[in-house]
N, C-alpha and C positions, 0 to 999 in steps of 0.2 A: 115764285121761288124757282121753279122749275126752268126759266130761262138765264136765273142767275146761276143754275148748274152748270146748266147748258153749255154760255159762257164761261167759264171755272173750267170746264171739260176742254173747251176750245183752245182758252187761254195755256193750261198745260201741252195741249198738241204741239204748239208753238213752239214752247219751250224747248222741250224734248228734241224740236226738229231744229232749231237754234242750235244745243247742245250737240248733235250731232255734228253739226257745221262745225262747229266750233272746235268737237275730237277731229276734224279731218285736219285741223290745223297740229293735231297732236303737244309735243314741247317746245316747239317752234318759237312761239313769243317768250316763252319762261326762257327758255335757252340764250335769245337773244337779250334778252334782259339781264340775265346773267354775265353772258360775253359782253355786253356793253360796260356791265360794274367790273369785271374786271380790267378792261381795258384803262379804266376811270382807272382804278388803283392802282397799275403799274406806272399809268404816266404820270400819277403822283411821285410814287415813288422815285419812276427814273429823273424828276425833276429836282427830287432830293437828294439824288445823286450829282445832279450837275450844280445846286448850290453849294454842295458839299466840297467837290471839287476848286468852285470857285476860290469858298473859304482855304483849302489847300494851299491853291496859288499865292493869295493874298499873305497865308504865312509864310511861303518859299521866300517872298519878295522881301518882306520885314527879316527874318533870317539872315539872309543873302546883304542885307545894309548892315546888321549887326556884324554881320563875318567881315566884311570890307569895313567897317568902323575899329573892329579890335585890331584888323592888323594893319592897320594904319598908326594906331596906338603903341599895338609890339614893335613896329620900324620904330619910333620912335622912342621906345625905351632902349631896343640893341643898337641904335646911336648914342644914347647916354652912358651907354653901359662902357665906353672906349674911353670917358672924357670922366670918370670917377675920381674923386682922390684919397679915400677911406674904404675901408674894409664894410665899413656901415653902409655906405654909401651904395656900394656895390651889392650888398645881400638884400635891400629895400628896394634894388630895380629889378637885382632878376628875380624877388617876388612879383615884381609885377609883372615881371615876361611872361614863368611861369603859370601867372593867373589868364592875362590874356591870350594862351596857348590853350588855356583850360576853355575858355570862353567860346573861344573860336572852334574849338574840338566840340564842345554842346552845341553849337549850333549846328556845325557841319552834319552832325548826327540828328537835329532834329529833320534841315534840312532833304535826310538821308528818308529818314521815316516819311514825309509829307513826298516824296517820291513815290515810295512802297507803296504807298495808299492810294496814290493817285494811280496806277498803274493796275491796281486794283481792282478800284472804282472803274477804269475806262474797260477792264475786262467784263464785270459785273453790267454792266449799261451794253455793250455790246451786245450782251446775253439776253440782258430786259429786252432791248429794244429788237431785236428778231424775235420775242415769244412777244411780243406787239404785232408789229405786224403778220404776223399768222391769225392772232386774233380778230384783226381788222379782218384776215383773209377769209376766216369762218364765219365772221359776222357778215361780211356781202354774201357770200354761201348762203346763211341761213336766210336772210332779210330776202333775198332773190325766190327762194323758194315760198317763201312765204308771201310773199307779192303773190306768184303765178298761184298757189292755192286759191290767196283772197279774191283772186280774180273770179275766180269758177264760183266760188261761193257768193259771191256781195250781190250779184242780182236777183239771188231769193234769200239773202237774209235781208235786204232793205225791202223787199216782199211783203218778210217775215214782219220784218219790226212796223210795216204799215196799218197789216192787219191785228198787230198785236194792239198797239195803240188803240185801233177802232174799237177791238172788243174790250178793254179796259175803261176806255169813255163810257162803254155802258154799266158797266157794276161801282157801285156805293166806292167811295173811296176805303172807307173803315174796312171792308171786305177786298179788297188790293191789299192792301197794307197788310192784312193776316196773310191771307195767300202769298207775299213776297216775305211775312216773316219765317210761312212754316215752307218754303221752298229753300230757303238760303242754310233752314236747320237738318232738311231732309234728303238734302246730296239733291237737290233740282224737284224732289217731286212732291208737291203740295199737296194735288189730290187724285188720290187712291181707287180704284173699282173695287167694288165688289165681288170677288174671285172664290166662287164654292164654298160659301159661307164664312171668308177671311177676307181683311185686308191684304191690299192689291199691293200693299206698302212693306208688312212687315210679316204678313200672312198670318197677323194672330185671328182667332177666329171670332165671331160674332156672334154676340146673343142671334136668334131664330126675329125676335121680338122688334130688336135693332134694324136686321135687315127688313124687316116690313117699313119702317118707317122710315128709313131709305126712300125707301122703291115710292111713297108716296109722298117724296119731294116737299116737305111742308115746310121741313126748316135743314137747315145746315146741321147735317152731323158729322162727329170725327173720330176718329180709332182713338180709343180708351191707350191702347199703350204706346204708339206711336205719335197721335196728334194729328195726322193727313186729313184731309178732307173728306171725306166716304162718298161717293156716289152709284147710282146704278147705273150701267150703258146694256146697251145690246147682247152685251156679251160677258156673261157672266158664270157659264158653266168652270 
């Protein structure tokens, strides 16, 4: 049992010294993970900006045939309208002038509006597309710095993770498996020393009784209120 401490004790060094590599990285990954989804979201969006626009156009063009269709139509009623012979006659065309005057005036205006929008839109997209690339320009920022960190770091965390590997081949699977469950629950640290008669973990204190059977390594014990692994080292004052 005593080398499966042993190991357990090692196995945490690891970690710890992992972790630290890992803080020298600080928010670097999360940051650029971040910039990266925003980046994703604005060119969503500015993409919906530009079908948007498309649809714009496509109504300007259908408009623009209705407005040259009605007043092809109005020529063609203020020519009839000279060549009348009844009163009837006459009040039944320039209802129609009338309407397609009215026609032509709703379009021009929608016309008008799919303008507005579009002029809009190309100001809004201008705006997207310079807070993009800034984005871009923070993300090679960030990703550059981040490179030269992991550079410093990756020859003793592939090190790290060699001898970590080794020392795991040696303990029981079932016993990894607790250690990787009460590690991921206890902010990284699995197991605990024994610290002036407390956990090394949470500093509550220990039966007298507890720490002897500790100290002689017979079986696996763990902090009653925390869950960490309990062991004895060296140094325990």
């Amino acid at each position: 049992m005593k080398e499966v401490v042993d190991n357990l004790i090692m196995l945490q060094d690891i970690d710890h010294r992992l972790n630290d590599l890992k803080m020298q990285k600080g928010d670097l990954p999360l940051l650029i993970e971040q910039v990266s989804q925003d980046i994703e979201e604005k060119n969503a969006e500015l993409e919906q900006m530009k079908e948007k626009k498309g649809n714009l156009r496509n109504d300007r063009k259908l408009f623009e045939k209705e407005i040259s269709a009605s007043k092809t139509q109005l020529k063609k009623y203020e020519d009839q309208l000279y060549s009348v012979k009844t009163n009837k006659e006459y009040d039944a065309i320039s209802l129609e002038i009338d309407t397609k005057k009215m026609e032509i005036e709703g379009f021009e205006n929608k016309t008008l509006k799919t303008l507005e929008e579009d002029e809009e839109l190309e100001t809004n997209s201008k705006v997207l597309s310079e807070e993009i690339e800034k984005l871009k320009s923070q993300l090679k920022e960030n990703e550059k710095e981040l490179k030269e960190i992991s550079e410093i770091t990756k020859k003793e965390e592939n090190k790290l993770l060699n001898e970590r590997n080794k020392i795991i081949a040696k303990i029981e699977p079932r016993l990894v498996r607790r250690y990787e469950r009460i590690k991921n629950a206890k902010e990284g640290i699995a197991v605990a020393p024994v610290k002036k008669g407390s956990c090394g973990g949470c500093f509550s204190a220990i039966p007298p009784q507890k720490i002897v059977e500790i100290r002689e390594t017979n079986r696996l014990l763990t902090c009653e209120n925390c869950g960490r692994i309990l062991v004895w080292t060296g140094d325990n004052d």
